[in-house]
FIROLO-949448 format. One record per residue: residue number from 1; x, y, z of N, C-alpha, C, O, CB in turn. Coordinates in pm, 1 decimal, always signed. Each point is the difference from the previous one (the first is absolute). Last residue first. Glycine has a CB too. Example, Ala and Ser with C-alpha at 12.3 -4.5 7.8 and 13.67 -1.06 7.14 Angstrom:
2
2 +1285.0 -225.0 +708.0 +82.0 +119.0 +6.0 -77.0 +109.0 +73.0 +50.9 +110.8 +16.9 +67.5 -173.6 -231.4
1 -89.4 -509.2 +207.5 -89.0 +119.0 +0.0 +90.0 +120.0 +0.0 +103.6 -1.9 +66.5 -292.8 -115.4 +58.1
***
This chain:
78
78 +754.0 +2054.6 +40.6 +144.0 -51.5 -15.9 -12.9 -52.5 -160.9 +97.0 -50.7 -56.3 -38.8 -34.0 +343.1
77 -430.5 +228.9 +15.7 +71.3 +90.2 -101.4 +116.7 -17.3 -37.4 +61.4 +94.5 -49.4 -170.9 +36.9 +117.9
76 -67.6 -411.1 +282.3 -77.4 -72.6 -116.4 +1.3 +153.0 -119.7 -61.4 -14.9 -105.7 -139.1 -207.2 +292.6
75 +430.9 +244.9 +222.5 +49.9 -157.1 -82.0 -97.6 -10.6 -127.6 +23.3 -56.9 -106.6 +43.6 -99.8 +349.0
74 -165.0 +546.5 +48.8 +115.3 -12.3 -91.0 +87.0 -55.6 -58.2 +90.6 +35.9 -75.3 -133.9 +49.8 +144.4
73 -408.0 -172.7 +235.8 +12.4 +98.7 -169.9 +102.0 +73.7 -62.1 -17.1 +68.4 -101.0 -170.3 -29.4 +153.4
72 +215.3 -324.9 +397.1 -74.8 -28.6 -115.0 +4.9 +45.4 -121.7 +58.7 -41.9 -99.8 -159.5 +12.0 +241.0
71 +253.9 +274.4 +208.8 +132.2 -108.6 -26.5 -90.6 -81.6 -85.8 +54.7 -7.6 -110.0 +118.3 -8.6 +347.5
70 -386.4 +388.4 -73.7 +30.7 +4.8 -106.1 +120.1 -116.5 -84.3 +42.5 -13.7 -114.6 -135.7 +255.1 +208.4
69 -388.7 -299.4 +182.7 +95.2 -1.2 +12.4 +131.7 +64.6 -81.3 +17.4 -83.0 -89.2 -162.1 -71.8 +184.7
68 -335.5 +359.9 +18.6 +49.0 -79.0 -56.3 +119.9 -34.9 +39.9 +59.5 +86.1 +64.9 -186.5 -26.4 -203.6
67 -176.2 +173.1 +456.1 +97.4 +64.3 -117.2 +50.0 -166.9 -53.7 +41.0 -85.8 +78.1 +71.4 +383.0 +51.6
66 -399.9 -224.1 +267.6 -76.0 -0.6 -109.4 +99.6 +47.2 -116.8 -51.8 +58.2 -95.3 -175.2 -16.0 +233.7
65 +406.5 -382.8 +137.2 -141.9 +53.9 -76.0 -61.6 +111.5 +94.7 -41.4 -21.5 +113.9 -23.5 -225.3 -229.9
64 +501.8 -91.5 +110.5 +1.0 +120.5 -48.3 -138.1 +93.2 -0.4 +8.1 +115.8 -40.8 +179.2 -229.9 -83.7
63 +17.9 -372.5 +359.6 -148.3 +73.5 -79.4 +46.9 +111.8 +1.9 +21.4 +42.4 +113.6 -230.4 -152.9 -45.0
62 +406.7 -339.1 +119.4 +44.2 +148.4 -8.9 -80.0 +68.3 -135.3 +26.9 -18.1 -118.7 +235.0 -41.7 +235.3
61 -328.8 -411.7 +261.0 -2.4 +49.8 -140.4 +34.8 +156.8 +2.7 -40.9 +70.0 +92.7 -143.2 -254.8 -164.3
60 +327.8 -230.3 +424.8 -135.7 +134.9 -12.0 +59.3 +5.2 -166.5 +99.7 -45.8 -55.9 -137.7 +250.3 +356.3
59 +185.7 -607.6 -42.6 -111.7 +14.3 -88.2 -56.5 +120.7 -30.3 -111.5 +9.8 -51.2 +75.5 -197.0 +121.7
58 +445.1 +71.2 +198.9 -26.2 -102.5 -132.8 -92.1 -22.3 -55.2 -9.0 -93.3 -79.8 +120.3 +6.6 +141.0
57 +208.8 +420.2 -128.9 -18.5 -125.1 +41.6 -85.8 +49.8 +136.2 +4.2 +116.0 +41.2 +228.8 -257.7 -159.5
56 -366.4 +333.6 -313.0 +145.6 +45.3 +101.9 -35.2 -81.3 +102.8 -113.7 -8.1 +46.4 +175.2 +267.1 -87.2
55 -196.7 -188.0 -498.2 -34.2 -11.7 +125.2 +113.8 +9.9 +85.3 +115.5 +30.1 -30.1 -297.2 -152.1 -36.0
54 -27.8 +418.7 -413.3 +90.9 -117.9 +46.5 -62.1 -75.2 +169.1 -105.9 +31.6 +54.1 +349.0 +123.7 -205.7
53 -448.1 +214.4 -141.6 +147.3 +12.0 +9.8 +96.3 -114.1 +55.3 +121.3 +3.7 +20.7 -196.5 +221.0 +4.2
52 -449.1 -54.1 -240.0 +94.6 -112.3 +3.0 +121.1 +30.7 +59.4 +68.5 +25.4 -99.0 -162.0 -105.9 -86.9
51 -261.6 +304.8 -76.6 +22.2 +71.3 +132.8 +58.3 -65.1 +134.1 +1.4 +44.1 +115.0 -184.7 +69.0 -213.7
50 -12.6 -247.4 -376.0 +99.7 +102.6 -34.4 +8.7 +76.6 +133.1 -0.4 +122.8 -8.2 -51.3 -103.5 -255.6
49 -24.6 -544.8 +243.3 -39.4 +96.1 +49.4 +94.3 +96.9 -96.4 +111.5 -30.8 -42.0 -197.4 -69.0 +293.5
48 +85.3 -354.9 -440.0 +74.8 +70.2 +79.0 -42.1 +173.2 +29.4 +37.2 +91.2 -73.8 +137.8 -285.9 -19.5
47 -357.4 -349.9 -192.6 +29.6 +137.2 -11.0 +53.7 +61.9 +168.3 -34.9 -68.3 +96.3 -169.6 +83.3 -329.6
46 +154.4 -531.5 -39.7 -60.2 +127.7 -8.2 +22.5 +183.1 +12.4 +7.3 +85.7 -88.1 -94.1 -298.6 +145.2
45 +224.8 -260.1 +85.2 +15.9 -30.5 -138.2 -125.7 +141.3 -29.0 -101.8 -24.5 -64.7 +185.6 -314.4 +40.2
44 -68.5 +363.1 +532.3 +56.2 -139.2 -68.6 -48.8 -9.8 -167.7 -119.2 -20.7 -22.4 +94.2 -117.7 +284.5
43 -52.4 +586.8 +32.0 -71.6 -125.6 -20.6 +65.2 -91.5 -87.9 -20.8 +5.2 -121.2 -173.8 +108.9 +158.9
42 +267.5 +307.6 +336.8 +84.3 -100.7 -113.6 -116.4 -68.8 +12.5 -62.2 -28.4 +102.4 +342.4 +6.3 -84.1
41 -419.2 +368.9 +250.5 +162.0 +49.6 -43.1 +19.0 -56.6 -87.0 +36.7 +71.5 -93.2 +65.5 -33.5 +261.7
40 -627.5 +8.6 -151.6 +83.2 -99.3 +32.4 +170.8 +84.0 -3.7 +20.7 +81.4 -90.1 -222.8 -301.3 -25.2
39 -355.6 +401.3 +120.6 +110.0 -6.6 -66.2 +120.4 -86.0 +105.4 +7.3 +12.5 +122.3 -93.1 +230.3 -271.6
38 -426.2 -214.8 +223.1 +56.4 -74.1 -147.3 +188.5 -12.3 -7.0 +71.4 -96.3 -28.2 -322.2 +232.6 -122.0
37 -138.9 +34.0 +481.7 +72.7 -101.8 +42.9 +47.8 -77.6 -145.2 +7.5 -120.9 -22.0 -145.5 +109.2 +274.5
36 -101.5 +521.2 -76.8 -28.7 -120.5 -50.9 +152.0 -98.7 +37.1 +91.1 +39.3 +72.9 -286.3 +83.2 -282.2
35 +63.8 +367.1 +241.3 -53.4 -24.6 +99.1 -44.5 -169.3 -74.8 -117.2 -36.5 -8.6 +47.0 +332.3 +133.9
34 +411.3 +73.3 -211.6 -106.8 -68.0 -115.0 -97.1 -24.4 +73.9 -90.2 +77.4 -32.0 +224.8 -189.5 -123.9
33 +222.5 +232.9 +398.9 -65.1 +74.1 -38.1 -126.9 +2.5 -92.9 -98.4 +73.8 -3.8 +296.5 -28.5 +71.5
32 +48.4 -399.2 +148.2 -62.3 +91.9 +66.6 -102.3 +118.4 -34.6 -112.1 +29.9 +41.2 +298.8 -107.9 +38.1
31 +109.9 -246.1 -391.3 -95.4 -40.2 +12.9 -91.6 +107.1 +153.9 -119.9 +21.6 -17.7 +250.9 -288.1 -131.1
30 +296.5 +383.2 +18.4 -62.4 +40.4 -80.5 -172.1 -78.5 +31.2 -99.9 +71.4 +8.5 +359.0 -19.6 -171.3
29 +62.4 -145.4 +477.6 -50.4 +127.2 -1.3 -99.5 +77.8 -106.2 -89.1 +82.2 +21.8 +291.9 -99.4 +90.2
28 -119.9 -497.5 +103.3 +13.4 +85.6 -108.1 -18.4 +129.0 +6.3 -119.1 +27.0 +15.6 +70.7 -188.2 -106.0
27 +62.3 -80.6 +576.3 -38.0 -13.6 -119.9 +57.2 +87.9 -79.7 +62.3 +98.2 +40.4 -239.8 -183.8 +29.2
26 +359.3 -237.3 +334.0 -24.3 +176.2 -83.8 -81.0 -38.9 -104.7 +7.6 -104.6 -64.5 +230.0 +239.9 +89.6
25 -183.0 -506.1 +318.7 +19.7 +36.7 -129.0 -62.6 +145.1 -15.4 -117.1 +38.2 +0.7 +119.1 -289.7 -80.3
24 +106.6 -129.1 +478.2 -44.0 +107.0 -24.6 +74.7 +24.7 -149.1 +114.4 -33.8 -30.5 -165.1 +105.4 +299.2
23 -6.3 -579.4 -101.9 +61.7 +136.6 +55.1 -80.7 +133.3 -72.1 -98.6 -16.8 -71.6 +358.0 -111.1 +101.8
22 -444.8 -334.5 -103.3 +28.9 -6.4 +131.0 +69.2 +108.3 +36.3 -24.7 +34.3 +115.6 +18.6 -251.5 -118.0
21 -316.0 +212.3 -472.7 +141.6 -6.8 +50.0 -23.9 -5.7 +205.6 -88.0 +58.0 +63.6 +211.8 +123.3 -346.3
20 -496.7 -75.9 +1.1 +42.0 -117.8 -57.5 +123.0 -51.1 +41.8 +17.4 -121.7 -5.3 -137.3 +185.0 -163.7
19 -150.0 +420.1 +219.3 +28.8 -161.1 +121.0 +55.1 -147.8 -99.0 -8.9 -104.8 +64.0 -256.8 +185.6 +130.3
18 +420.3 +287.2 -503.8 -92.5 +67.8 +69.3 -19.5 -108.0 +141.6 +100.3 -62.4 +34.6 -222.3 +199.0 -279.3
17 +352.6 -120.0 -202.2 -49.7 -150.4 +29.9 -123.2 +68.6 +138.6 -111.3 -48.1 +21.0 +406.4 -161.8 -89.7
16 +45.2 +428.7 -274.9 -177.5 -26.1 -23.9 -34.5 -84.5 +118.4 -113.8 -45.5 -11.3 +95.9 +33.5 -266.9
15 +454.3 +206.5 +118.8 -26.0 +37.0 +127.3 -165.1 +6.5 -14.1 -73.7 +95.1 +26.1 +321.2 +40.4 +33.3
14 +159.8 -388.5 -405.0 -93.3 +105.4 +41.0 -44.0 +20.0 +174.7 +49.4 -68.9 +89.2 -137.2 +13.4 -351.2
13 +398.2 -231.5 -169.2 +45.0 +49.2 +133.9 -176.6 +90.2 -0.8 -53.3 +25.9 -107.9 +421.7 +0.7 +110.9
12 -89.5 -434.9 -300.7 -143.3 +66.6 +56.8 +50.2 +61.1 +120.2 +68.9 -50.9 +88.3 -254.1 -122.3 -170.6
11 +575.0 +23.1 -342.3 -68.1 -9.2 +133.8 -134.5 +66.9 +17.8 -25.6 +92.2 -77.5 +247.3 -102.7 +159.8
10 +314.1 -163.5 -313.6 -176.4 +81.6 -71.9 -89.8 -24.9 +134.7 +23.9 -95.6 +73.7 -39.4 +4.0 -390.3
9 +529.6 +261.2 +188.2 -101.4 -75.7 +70.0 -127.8 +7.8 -62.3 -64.2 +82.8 -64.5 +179.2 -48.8 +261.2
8 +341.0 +179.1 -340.5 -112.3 -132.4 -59.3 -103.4 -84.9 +45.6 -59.4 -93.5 -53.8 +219.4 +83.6 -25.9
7 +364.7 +165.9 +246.1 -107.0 +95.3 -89.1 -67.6 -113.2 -48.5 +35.0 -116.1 -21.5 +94.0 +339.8 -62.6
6 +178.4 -132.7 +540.5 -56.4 -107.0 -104.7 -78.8 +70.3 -66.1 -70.2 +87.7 +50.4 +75.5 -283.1 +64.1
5 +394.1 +341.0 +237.4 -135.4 +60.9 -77.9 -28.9 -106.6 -145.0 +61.7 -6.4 -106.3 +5.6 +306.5 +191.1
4 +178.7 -399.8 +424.7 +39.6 +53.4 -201.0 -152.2 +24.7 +29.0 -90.8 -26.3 +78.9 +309.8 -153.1 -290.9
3 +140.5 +160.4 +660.8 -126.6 -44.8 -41.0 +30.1 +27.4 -145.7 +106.3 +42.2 -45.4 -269.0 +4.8 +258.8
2 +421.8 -92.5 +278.7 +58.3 +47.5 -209.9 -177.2 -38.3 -1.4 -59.9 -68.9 +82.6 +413.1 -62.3 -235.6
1 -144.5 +219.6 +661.9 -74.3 -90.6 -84.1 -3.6 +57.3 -141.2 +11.6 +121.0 -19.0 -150.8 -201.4 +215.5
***
């Protein structure tokens, strides 16, 4: 199977929803430690976790945290 790498999504992704969801959801790690329910991976026309790494089909999220991402912060030292 060929797949592409589309650039430009814009999307909401987080691990807030807690019983709100019918399957099981990991929680935030950073939010664990915080011991709160703020921080989001992607918030649509906004902003992108610095501990963000992408997803992997077809829904876990790949969280770097507690080390920043560095594939982030070397697009944006470009």
């Amino acid at each position: 199977m060929k797949t592409r790498i589309l650039d430009g999504a814009n999307m909401d992704i987080d691990l807030t929803s807690g019983d709100q969801t019918s399957w099981k959801q990991t929680k935030c790690p950073w939010n664990e430690e915080e011991r709160t329910n703020t921080h989001k991976c992607a918030v649509k026309n906004i902003s992108i976790c610095k501990y963000f790494c992408g997803i992997q089909y077809l829904d876990n999220v790949m969280c770097c945290y507690p080390n920043k991402n560095t594939l982030v912060d070397n697009k944006q030292n470009k």
